[in-house]
PyMOL Python script that loads the backbone (N, CA, C, O; Angstrom):
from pymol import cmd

cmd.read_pdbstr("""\
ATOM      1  N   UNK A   1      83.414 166.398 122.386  1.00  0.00           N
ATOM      2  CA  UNK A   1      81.995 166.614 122.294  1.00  0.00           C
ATOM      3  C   UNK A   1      81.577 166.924 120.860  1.00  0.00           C
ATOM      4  O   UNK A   1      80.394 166.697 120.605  1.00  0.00           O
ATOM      5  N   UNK A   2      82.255 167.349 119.991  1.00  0.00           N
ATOM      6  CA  UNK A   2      82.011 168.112 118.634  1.00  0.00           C
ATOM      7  C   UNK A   2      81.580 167.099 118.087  1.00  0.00           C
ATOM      8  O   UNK A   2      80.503 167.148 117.492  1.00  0.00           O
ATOM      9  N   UNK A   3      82.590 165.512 118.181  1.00  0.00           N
ATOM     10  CA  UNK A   3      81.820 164.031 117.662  1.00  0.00           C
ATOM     11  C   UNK A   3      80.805 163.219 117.779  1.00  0.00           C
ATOM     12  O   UNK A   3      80.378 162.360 117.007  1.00  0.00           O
ATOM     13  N   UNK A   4      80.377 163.637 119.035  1.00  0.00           N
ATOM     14  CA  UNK A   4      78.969 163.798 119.494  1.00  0.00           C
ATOM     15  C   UNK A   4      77.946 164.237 118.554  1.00  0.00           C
ATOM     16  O   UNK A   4      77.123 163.526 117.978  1.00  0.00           O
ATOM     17  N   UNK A   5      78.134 165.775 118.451  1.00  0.00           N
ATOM     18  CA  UNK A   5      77.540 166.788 118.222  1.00  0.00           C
ATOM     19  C   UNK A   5      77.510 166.030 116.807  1.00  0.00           C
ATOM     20  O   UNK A   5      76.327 165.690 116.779  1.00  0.00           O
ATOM     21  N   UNK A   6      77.909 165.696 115.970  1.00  0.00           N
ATOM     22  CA  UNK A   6      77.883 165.042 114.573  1.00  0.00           C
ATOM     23  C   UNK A   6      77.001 163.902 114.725  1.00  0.00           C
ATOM     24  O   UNK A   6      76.134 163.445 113.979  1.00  0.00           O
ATOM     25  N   UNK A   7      77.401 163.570 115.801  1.00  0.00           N
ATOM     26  CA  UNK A   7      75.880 161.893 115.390  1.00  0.00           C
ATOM     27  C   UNK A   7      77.115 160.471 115.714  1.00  0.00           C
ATOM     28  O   UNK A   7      76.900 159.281 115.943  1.00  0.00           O
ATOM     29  N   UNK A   8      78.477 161.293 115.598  1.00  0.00           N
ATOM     30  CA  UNK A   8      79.094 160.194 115.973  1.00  0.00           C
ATOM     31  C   UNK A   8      79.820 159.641 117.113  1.00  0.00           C
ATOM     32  O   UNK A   8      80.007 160.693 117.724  1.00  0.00           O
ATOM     33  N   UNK A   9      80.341 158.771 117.806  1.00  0.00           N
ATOM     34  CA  UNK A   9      80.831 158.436 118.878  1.00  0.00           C
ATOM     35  C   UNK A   9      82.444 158.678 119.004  1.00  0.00           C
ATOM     36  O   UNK A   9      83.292 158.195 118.254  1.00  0.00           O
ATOM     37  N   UNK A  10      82.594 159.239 119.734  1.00  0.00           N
ATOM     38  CA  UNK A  10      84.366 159.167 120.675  1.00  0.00           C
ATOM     39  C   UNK A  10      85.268 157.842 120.628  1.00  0.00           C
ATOM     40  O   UNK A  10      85.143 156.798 121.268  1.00  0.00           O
ATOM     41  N   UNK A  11      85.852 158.071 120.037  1.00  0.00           N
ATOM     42  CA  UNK A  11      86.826 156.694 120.053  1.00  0.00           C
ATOM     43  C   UNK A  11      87.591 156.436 121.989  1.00  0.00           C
ATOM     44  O   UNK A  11      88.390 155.643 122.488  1.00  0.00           O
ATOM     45  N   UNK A  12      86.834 157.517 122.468  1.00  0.00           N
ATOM     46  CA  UNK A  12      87.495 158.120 123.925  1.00  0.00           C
ATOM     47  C   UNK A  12      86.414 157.452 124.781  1.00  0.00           C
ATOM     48  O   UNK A  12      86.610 156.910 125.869  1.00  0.00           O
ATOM     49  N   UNK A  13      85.150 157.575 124.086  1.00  0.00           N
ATOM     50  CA  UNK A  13      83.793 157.079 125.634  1.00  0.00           C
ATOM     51  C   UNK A  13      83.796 155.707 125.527  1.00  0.00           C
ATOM     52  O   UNK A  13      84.214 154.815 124.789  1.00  0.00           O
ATOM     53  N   UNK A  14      83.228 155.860 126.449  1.00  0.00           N
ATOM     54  CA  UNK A  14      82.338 154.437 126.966  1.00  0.00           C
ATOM     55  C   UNK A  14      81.155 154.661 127.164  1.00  0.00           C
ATOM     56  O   UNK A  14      80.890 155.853 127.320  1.00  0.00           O
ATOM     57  N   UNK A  15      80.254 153.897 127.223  1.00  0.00           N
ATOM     58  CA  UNK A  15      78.834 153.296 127.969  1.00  0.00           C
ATOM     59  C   UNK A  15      79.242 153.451 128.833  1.00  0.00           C
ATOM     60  O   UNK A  15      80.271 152.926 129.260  1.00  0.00           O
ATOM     61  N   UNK A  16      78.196 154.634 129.636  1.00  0.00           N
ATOM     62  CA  UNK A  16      78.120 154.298 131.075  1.00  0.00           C
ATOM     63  C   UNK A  16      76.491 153.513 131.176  1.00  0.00           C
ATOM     64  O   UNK A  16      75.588 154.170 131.695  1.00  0.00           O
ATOM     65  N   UNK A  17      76.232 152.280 130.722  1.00  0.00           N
ATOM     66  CA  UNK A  17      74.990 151.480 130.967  1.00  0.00           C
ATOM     67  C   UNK A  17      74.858 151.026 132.316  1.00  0.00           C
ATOM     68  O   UNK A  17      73.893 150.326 132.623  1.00  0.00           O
ATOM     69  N   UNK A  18      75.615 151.310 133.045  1.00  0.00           N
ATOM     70  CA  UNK A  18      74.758 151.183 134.622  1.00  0.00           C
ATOM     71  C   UNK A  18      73.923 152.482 134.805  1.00  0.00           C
ATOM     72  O   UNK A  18      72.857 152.477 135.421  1.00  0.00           O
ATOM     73  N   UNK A  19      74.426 153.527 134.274  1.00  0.00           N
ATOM     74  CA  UNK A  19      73.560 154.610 134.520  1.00  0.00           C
ATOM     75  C   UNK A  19      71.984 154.724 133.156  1.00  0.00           C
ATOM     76  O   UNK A  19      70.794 154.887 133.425  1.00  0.00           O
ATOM     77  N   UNK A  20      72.453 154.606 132.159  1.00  0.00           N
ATOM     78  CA  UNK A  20      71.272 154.823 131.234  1.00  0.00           C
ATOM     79  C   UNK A  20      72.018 153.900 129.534  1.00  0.00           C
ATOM     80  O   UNK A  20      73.181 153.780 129.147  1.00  0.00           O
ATOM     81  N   UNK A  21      70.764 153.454 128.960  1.00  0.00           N
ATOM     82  CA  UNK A  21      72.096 153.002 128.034  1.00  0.00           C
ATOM     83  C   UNK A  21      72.149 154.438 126.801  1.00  0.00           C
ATOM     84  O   UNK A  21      71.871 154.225 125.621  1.00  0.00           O
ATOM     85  N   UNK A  22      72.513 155.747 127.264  1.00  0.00           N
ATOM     86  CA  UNK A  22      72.352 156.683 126.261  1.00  0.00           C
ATOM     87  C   UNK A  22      73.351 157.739 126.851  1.00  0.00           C
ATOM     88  O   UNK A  22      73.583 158.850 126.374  1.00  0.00           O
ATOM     89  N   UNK A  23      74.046 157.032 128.284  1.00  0.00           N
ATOM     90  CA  UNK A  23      74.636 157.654 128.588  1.00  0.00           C
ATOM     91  C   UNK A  23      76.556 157.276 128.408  1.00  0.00           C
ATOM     92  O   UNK A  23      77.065 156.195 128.706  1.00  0.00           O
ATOM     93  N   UNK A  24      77.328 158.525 127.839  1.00  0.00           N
ATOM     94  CA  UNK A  24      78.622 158.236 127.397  1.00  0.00           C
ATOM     95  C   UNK A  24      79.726 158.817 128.569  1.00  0.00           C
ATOM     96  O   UNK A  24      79.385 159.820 129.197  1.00  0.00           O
ATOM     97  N   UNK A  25      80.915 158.251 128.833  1.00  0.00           N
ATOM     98  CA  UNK A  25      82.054 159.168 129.589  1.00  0.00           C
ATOM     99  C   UNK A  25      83.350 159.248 128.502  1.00  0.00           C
ATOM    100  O   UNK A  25      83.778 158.235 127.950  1.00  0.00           O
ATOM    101  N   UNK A  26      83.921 160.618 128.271  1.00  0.00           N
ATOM    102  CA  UNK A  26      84.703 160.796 127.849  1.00  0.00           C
ATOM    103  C   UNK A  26      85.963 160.977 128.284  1.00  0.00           C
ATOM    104  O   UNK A  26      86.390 162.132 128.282  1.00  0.00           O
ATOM    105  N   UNK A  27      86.885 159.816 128.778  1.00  0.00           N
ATOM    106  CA  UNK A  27      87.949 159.838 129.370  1.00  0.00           C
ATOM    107  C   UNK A  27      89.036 160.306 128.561  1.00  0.00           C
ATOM    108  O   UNK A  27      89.218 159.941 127.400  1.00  0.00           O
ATOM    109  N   UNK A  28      90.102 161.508 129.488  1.00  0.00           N
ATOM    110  CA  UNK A  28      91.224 162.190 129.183  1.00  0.00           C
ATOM    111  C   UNK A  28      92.177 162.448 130.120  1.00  0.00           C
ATOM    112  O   UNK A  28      91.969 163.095 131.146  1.00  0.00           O
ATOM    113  N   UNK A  29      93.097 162.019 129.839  1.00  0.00           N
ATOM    114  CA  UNK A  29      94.734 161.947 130.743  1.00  0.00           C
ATOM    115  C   UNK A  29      94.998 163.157 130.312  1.00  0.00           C
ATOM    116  O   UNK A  29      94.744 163.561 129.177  1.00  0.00           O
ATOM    117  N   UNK A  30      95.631 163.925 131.384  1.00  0.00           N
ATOM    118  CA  UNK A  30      96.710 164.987 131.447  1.00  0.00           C
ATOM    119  C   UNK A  30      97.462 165.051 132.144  1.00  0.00           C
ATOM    120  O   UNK A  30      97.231 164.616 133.272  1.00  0.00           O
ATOM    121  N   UNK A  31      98.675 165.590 131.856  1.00  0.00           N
ATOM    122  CA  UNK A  31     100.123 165.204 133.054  1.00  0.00           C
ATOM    123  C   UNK A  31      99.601 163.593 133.666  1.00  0.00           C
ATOM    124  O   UNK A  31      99.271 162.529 133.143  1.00  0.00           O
ATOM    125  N   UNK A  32      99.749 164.129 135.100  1.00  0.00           N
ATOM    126  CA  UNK A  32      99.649 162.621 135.774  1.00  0.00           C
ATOM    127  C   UNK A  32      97.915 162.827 136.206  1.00  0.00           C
ATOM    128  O   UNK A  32      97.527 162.206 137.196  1.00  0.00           O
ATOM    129  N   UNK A  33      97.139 163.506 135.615  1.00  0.00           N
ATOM    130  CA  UNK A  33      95.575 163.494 136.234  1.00  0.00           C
ATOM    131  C   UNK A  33      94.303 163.058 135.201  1.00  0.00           C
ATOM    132  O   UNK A  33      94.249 163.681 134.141  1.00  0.00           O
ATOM    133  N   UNK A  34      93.676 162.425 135.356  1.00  0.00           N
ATOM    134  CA  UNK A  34      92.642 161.738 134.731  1.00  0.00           C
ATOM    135  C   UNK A  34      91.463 162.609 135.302  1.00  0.00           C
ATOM    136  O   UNK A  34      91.351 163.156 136.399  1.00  0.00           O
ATOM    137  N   UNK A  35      90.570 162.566 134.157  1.00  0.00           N
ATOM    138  CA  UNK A  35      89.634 163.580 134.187  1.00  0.00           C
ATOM    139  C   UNK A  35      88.036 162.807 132.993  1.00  0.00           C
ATOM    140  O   UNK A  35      87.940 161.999 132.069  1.00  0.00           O
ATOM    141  N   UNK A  36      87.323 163.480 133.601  1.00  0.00           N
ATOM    142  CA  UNK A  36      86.179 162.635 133.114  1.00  0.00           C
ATOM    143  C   UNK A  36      85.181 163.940 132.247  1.00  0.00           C
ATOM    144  O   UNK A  36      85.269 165.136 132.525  1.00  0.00           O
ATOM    145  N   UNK A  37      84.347 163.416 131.274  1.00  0.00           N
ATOM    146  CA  UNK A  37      83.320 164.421 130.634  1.00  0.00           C
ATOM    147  C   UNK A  37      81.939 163.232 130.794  1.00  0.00           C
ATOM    148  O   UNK A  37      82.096 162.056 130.465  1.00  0.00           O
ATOM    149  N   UNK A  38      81.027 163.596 131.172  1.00  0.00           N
ATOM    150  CA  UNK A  38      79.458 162.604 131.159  1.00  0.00           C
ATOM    151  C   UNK A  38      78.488 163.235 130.217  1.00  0.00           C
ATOM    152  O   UNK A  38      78.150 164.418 130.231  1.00  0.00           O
ATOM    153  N   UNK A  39      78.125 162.407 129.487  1.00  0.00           N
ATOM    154  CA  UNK A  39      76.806 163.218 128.278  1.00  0.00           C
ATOM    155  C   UNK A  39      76.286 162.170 128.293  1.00  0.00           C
ATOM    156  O   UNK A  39      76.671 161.040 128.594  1.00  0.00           O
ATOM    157  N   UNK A  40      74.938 162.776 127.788  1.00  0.00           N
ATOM    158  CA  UNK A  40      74.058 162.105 127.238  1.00  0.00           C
ATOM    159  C   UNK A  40      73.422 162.519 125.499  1.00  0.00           C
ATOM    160  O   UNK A  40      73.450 163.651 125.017  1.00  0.00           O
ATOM    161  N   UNK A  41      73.047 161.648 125.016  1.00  0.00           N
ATOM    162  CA  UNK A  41      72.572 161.817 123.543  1.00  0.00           C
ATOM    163  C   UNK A  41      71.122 161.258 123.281  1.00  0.00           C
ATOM    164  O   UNK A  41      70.820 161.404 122.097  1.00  0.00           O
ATOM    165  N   UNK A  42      70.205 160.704 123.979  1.00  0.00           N
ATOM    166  CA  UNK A  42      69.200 160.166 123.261  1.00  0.00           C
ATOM    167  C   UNK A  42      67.942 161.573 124.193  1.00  0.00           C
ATOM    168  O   UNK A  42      66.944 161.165 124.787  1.00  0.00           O
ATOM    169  N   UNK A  43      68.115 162.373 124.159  1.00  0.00           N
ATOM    170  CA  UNK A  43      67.324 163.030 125.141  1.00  0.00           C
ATOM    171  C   UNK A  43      66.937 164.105 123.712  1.00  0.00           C
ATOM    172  O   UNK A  43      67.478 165.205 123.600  1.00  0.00           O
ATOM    173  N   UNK A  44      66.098 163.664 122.859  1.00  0.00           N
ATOM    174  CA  UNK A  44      65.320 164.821 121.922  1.00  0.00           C
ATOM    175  C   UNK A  44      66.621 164.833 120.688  1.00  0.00           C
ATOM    176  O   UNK A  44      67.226 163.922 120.122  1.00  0.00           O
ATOM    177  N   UNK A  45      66.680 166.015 120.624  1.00  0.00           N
ATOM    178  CA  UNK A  45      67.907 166.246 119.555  1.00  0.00           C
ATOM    179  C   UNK A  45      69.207 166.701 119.793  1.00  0.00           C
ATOM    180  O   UNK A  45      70.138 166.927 119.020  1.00  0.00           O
ATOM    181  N   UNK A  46      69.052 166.828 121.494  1.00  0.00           N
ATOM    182  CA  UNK A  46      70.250 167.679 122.009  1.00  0.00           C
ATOM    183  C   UNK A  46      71.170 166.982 122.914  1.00  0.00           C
ATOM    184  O   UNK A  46      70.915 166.158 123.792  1.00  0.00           O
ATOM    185  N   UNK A  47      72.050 167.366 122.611  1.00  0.00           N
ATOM    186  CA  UNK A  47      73.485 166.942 124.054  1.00  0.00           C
ATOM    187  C   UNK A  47      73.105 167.474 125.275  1.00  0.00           C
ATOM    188  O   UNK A  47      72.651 168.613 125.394  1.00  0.00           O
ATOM    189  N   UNK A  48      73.289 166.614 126.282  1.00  0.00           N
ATOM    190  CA  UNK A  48      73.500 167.541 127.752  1.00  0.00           C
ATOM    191  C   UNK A  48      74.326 166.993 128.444  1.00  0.00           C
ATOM    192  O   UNK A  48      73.985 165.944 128.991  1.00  0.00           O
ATOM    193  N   UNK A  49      75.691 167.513 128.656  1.00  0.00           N
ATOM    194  CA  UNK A  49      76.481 167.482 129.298  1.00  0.00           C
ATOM    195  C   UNK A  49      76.149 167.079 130.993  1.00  0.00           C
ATOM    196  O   UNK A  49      76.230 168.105 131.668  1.00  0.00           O
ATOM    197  N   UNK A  50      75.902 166.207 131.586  1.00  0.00           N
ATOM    198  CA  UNK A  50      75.760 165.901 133.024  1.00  0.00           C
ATOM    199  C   UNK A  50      76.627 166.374 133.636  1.00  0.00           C
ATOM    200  O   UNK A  50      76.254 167.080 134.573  1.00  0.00           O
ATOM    201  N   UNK A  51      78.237 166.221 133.415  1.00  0.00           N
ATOM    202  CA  UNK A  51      79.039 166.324 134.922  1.00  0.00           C
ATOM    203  C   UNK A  51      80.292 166.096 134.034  1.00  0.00           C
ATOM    204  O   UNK A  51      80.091 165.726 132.878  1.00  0.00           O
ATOM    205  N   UNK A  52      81.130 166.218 134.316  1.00  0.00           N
ATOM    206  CA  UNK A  52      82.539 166.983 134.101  1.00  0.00           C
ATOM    207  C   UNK A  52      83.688 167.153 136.042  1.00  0.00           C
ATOM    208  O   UNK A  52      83.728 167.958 136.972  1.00  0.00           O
ATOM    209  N   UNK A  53      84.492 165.616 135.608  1.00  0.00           N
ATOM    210  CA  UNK A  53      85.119 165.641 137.170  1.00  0.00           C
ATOM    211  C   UNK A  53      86.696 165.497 136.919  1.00  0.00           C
ATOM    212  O   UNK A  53      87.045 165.562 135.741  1.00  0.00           O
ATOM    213  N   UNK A  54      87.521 165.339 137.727  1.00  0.00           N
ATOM    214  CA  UNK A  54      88.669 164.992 137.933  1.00  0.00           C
ATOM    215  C   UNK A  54      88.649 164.041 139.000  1.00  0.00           C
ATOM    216  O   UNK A  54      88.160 164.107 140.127  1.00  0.00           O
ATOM    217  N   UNK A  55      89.615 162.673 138.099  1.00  0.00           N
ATOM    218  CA  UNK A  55      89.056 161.264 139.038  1.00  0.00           C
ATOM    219  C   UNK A  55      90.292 161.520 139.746  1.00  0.00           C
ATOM    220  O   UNK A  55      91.361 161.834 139.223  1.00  0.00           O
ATOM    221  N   UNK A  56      90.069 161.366 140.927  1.00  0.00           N
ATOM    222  CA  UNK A  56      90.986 161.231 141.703  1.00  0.00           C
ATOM    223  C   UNK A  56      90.766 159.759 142.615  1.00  0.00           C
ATOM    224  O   UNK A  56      91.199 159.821 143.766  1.00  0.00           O
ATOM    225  N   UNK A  57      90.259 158.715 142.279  1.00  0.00           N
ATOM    226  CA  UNK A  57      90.035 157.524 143.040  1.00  0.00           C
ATOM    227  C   UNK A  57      91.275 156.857 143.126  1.00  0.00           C
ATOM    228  O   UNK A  57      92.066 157.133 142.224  1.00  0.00           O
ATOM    229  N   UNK A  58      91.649 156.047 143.983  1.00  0.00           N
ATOM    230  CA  UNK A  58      92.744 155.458 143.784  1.00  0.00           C
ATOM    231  C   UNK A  58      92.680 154.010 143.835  1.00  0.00           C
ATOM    232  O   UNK A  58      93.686 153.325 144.023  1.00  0.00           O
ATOM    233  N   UNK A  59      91.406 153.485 143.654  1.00  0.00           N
ATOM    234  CA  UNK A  59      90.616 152.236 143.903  1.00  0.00           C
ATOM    235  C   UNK A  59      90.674 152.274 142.050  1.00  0.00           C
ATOM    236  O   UNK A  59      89.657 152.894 141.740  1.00  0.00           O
ATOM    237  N   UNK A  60      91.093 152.052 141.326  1.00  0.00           N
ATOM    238  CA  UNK A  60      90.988 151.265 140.113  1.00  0.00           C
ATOM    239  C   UNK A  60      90.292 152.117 139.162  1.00  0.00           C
ATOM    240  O   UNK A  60      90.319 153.345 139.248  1.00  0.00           O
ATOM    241  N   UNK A  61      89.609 151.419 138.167  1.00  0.00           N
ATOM    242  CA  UNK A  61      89.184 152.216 137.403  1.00  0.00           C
ATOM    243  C   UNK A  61      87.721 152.549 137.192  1.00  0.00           C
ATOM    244  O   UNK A  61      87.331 152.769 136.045  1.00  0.00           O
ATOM    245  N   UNK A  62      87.042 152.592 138.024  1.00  0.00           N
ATOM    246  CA  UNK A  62      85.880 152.728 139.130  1.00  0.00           C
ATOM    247  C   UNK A  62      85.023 153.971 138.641  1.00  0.00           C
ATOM    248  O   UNK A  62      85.518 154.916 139.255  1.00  0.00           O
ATOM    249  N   UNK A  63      84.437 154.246 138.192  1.00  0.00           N
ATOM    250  CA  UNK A  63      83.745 155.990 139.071  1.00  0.00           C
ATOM    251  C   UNK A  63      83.329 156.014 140.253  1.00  0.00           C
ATOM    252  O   UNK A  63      82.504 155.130 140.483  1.00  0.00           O
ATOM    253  N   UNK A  64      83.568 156.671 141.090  1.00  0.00           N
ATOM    254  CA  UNK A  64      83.011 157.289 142.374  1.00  0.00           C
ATOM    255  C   UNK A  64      81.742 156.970 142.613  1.00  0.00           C
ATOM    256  O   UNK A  64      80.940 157.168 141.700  1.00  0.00           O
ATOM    257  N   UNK A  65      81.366 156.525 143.613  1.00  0.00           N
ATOM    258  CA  UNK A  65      79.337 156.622 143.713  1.00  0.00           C
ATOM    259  C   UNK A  65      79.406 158.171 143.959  1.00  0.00           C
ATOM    260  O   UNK A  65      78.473 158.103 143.159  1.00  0.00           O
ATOM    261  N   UNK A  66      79.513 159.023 144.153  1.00  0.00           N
ATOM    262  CA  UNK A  66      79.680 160.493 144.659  1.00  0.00           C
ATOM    263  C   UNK A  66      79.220 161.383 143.047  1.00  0.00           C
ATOM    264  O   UNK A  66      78.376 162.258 142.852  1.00  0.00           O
ATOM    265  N   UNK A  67      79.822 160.960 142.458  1.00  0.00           N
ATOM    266  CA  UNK A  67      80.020 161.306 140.519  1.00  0.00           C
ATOM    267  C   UNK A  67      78.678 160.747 139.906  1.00  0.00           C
ATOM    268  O   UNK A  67      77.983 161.448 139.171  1.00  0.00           O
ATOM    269  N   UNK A  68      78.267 159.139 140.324  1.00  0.00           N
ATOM    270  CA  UNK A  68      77.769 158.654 139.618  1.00  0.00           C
ATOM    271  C   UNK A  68      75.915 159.223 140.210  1.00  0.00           C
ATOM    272  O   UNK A  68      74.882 159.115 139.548  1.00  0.00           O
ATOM    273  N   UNK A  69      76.051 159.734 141.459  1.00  0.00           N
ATOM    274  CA  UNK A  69      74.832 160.146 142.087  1.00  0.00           C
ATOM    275  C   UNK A  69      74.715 161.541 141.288  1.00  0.00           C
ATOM    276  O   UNK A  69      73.784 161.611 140.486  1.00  0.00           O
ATOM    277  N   UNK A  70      75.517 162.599 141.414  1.00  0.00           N
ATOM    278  CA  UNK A  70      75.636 163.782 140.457  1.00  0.00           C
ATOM    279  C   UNK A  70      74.936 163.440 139.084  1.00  0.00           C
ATOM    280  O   UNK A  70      73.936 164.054 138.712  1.00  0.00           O
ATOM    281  N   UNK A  71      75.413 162.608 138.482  1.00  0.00           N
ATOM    282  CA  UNK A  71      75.314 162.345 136.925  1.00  0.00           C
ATOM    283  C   UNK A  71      73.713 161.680 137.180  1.00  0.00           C
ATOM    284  O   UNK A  71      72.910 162.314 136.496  1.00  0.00           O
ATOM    285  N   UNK A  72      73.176 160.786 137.829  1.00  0.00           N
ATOM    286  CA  UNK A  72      72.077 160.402 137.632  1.00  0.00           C
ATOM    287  C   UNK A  72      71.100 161.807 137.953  1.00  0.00           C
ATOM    288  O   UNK A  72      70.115 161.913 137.222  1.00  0.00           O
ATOM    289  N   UNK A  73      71.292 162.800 138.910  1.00  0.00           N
ATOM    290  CA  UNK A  73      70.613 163.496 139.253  1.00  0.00           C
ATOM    291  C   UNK A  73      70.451 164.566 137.728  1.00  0.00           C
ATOM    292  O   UNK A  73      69.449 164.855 137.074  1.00  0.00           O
ATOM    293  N   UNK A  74      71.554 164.862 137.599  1.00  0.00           N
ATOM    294  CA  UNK A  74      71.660 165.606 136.380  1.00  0.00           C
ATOM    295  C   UNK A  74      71.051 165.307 134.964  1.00  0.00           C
ATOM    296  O   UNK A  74      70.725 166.149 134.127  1.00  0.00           O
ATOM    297  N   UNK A  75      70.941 163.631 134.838  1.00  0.00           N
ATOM    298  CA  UNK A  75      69.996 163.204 133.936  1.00  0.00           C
ATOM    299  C   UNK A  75      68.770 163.118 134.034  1.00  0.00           C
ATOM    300  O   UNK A  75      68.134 163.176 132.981  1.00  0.00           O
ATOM    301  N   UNK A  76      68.066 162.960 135.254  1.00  0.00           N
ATOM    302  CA  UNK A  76      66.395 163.656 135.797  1.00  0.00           C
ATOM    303  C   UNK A  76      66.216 164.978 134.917  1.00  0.00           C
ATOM    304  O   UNK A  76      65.529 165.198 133.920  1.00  0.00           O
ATOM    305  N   UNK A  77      67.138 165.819 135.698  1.00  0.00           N
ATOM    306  CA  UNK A  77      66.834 167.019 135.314  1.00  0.00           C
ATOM    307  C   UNK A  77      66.936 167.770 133.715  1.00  0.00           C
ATOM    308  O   UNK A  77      66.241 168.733 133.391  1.00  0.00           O
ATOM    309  N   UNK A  78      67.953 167.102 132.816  1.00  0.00           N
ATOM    310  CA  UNK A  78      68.053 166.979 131.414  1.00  0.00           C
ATOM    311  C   UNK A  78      66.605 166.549 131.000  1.00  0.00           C
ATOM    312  O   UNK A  78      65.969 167.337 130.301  1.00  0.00           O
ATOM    313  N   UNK A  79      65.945 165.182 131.433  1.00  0.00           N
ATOM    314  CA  UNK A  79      64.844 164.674 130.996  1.00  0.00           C
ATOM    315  C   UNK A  79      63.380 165.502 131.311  1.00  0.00           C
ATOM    316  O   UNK A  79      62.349 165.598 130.646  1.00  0.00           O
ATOM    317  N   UNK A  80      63.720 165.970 132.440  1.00  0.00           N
ATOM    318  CA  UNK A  80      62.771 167.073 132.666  1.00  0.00           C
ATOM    319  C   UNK A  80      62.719 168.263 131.828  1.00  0.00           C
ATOM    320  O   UNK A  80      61.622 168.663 131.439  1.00  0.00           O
ATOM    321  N   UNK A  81      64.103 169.046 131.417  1.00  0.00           N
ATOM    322  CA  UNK A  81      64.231 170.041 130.922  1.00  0.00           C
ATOM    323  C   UNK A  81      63.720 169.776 129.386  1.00  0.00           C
ATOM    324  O   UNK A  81      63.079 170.607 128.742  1.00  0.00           O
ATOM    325  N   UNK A  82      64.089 168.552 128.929  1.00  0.00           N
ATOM    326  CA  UNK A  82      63.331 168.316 127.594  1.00  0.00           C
ATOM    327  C   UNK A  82      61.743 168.358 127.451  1.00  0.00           C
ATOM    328  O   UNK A  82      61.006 169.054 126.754  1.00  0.00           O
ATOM    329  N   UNK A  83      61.503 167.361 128.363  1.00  0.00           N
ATOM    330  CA  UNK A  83      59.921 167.276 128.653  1.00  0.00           C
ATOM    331  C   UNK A  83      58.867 168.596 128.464  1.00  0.00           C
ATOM    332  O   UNK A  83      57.860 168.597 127.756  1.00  0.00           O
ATOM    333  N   UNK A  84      59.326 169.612 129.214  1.00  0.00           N
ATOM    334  CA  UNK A  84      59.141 171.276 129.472  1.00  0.00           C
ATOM    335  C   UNK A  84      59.574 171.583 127.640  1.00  0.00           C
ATOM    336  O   UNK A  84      58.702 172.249 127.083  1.00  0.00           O
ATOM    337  N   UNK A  85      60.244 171.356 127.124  1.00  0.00           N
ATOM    338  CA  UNK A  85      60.591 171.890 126.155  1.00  0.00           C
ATOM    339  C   UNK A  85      59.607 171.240 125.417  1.00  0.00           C
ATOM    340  O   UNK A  85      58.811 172.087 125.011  1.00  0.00           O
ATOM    341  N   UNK A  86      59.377 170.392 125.149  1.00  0.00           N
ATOM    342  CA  UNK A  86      58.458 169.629 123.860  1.00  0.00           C
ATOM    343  C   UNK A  86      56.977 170.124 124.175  1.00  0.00           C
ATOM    344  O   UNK A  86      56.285 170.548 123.249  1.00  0.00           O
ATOM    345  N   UNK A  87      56.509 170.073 125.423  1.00  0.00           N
ATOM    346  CA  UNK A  87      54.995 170.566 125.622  1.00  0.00           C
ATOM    347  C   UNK A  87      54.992 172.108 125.222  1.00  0.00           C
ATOM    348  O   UNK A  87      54.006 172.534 124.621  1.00  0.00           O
ATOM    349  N   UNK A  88      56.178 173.075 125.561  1.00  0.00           N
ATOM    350  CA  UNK A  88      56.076 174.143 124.817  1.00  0.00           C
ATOM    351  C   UNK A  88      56.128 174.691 123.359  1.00  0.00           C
ATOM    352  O   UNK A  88      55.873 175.713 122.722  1.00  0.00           O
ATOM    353  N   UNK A  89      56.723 173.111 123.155  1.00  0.00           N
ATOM    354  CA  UNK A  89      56.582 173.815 121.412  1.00  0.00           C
ATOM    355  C   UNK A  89      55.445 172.994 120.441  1.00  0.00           C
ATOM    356  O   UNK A  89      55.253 173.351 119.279  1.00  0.00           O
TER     357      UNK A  89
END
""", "prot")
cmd.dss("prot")
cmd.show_as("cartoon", "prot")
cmd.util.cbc("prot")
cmd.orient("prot")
């Protein structure tokens, strides 16, 4: 996230452009478990972390619709939380 936080991209994410094209996943192996980070970057000046999972699918290299409903919901609410923020300042 810190490369993010700089302006620059993860040699680790991807586009998740089915969901938004501003939205990134930061994939990381440990032992034998794969694990996911979801952000977004075009929302004002700030990061917001959506969702943070451990993939456990065994169908390929897929995200979950289960994850991907989380993460869209979570980006409403990022876009909202900005929205609220800009009329207040």
């Amino acid at each position: 996230m810190f490369i993010a936080q700089e302006g620059s991209l993860s040699p680790n994410a991807k586009s998740l452009k089915e969901i938004d094209s501003g939205v990134f996943e930061i994939r990381v192996a440990y032992r034998t478990d794969a694990y996911r980070a979801v952000y977004t970057v075009k929302i004002g000046d700030r990061i917001y972390v959506l969702h943070c999972f451990q993939k456990k699918s065994k169908r390929g290299i897929e995200t979950p619709k289960k994850e991907i409903d989380i993460i869209k919901k979570r980006l409403k609410m990022a876009r909202e939380l900005e929205k609220d923020y800009e009329q207040k300042n």
